[in-house]
N, C-alpha and C positions, 0 to 999 in steps of 0.2 A: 906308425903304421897300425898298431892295437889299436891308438885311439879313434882312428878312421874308419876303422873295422866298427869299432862301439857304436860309434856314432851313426853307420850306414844300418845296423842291426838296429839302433834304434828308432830311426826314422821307417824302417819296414815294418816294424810292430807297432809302433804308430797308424800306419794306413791298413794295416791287418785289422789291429783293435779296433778303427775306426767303421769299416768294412763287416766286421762280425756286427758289431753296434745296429748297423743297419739290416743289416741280414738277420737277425735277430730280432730286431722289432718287426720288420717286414711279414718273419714267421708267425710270431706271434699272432700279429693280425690278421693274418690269414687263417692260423688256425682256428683264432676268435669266432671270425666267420661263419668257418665249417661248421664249427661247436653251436653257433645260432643258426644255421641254417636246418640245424639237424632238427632243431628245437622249435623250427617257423609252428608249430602246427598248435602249438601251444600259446603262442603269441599272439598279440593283436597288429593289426596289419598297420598300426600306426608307429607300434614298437619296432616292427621289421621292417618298416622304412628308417628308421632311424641308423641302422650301421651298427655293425662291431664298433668298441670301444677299445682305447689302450689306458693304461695310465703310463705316464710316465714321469719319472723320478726329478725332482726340479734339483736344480743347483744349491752350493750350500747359503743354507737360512732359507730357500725357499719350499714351500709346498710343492706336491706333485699334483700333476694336472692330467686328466682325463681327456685324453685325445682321440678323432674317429682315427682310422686306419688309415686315410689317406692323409691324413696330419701328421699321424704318428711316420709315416714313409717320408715324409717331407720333411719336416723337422730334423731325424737323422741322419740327412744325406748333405742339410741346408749348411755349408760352410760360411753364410753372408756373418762377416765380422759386426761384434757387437763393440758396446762402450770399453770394456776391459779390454780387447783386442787394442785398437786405438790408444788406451792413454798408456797399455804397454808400450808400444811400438817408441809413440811421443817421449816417454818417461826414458825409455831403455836409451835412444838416441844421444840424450841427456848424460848418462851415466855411465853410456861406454865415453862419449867425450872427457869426462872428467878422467875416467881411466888412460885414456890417451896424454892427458895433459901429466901424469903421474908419471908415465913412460918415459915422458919427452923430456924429464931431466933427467933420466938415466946416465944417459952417455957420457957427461960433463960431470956427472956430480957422486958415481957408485965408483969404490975400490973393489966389485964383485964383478969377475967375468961372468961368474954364475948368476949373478944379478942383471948383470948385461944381456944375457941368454935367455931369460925369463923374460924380462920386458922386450924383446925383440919379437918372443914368441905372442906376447898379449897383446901388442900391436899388429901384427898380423894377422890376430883373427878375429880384432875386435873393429879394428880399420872395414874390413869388405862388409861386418854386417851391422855398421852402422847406413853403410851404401846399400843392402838388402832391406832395412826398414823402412830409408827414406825414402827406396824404389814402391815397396810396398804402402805406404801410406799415399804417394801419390797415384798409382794403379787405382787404390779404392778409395779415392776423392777423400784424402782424411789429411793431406802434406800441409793445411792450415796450424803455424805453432799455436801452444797452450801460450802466451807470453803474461797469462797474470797468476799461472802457477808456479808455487815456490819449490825448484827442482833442489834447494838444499837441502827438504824435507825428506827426502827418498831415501829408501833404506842404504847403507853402510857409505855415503858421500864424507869426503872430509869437506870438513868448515875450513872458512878462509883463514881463520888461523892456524891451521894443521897443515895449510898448502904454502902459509908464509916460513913453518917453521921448514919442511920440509927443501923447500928454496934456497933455504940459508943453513943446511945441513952440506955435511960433505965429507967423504970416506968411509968409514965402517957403522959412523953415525948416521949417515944418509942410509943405506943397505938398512939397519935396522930398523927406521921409520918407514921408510918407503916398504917393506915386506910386510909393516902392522900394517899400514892405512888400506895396501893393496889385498891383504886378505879380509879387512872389516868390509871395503868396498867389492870385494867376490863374494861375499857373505850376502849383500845388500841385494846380488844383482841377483843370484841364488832364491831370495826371499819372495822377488818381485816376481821373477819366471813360473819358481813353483802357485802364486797368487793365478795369473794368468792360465794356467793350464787348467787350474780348479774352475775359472768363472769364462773364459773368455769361447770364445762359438769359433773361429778359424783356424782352419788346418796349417796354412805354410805358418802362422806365427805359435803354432804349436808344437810344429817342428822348430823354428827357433829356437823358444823357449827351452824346448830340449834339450839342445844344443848347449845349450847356457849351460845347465844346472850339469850339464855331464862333463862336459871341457872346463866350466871353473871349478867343479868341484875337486876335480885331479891337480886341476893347479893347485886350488889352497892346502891339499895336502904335501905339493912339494914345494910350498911356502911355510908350510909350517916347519919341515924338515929343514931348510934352510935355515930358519929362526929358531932352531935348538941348539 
């Protein structure tokens, strides 16, 4: 219930922050405005058709750009997903899979009910929002896979040898490897979300992302506890 709580708080101060952002720039260029309007008398009438100006702050690595005000109004409200939106969406589909496939020897192969209880829980809420991505990549014409990207690059994946040994592990041997690989690969997924939040332009996969970093981050803290 806390964590549902977390989660609803933080998806509110998501569309607040995002909401001020715009309200904010809006102001500002408004106030721009006034500020030049006040000043017309001074200017030339080629200057004063040109419009208040904003700048606004670019993404990291890039320059900030000098926007009129009704770019600047636009731009902040604009949710149209970019590239990073997409090959999260793509990548993340990927990585919750491999999560699921980690799960899925649970029940045959862990001497931990508490192990059992864990992976019950990561399937559950990694299941519906791999069905949320797919939903969303196809909504916004993006459901075309990567198929000549190499998804074992992505951060915290085990390699097929860690998923052979993992296979042919079993009792308090399986619980120990299966709690490293699954908290390397919460770590991975953690890495990728926080990426996407700094670069990507869409609101619902920013709420995702959220989502991510806040529900696995509690996980790999009671996977770590478990692994002491």
């Amino acid at each position: 219930m806390a964590m549902e709580v977390h989660l609803l708080i933080r998806r509110q101060t998501m569309c607040v922050r995002r909401s001020a952002l715009v309200a904010a720039v809006v102001s500002a260029a408004l106030a721009l405005a006034a500020c030049e309007a006040g000043d017309g008398d001074s200017r030339t009438k080629s200057q004063a058709g040109g419009g208040p100006s904003v700048v606004a702050p670019g993404k990291p690595g890039e320059p900030a750009r000098t926007l009129s005000a009704e770019e600047a109004a636009k731009a902040a409200g604009d949710g149209t997903p970019n590239s990073a939106d997409y090959r999260y969406a793509r990548m993340m589909i990927r990585h919750h899979a491999q999560a699921l496939e980690l799960t899925g020897l649970v029940p045959s192969r862990s001497g931990s009910s508490s192990v059992k209880r864990l992976a019950e829980r990561i399937t559950a809420s990694q299941k519906p929002e791999i069905g949320a991505m797919e939903g969303w990549l196809t909504h916004n014409g993006g459901a075309k896979r990567e198929s000549a990207h190499d998804h074992s690059a992505m951060p915290g994946m085990a390699t097929e040898a860690q998923l052979k040994q993992l296979r042919e592990a079993d009792g308090s041997a399986f619980d120990k490897l299966f709690l490293k690989l699954m908290i390397t690969h919460h770590q991975g997924a953690i890495t990728m979300a926080t990426e996407v939040l700094a670069e990507g332009n869409n609101v619902q996969i920013e709420e995702m992302a959220g989502d991510v970093v806040a529900q696995q981050t509690v996980e790999i803290n009671r996977m770590r506890t478990m692994s002491s």
